[in-house]
N, C-alpha and C positions, 0 to 999 in steps of 0.2 A: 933799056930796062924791060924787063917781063913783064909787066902790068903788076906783081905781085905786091903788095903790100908790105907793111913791116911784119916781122913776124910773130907770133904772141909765143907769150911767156906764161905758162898756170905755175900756179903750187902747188905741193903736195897738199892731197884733201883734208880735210879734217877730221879726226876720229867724230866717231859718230857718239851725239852727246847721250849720258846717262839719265834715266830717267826721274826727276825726285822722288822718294822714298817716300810712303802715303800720300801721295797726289794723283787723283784721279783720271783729271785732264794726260797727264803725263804719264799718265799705267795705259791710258786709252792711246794716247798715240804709240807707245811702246808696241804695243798689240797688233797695231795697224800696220807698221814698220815691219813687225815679224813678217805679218801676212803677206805684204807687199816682197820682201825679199824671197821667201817662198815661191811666191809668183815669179817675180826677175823681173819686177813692176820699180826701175831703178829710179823712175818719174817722182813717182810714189814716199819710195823711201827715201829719198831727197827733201820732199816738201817735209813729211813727219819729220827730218833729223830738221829741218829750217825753222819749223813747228816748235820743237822742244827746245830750241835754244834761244826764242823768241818769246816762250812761257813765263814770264814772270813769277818769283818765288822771295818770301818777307827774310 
């Protein structure tokens, strides 16, 4: 044996979620996401898309 491990297996990512329509919290992370992809800040727009799907809505 190589020492290697099993091998992993990802998914395909998930579209990155839509923002609620008149929600604040959700227009702000929108924003932030833009900014961060502009930058190539992938860190960034991972948390915000983790953010907006985590937001709570009635």
């Amino acid at each position: 044996m190589s020492g290697m491990g099993s091998p992993v297996h990802l998914r395909e990512p998930l579209p990155e979620p839509v923002p609620a329509e008149g929600c604040d919290v959700c227009g702000a992370l929108a924003e932030q996401r833009a900014r961060a992809h502009a930058a190539g800040d992938w860190s960034k727009v991972t948390d915000c898309n983790v953010e907006l799907r985590r937001h709570p809505h009635p």
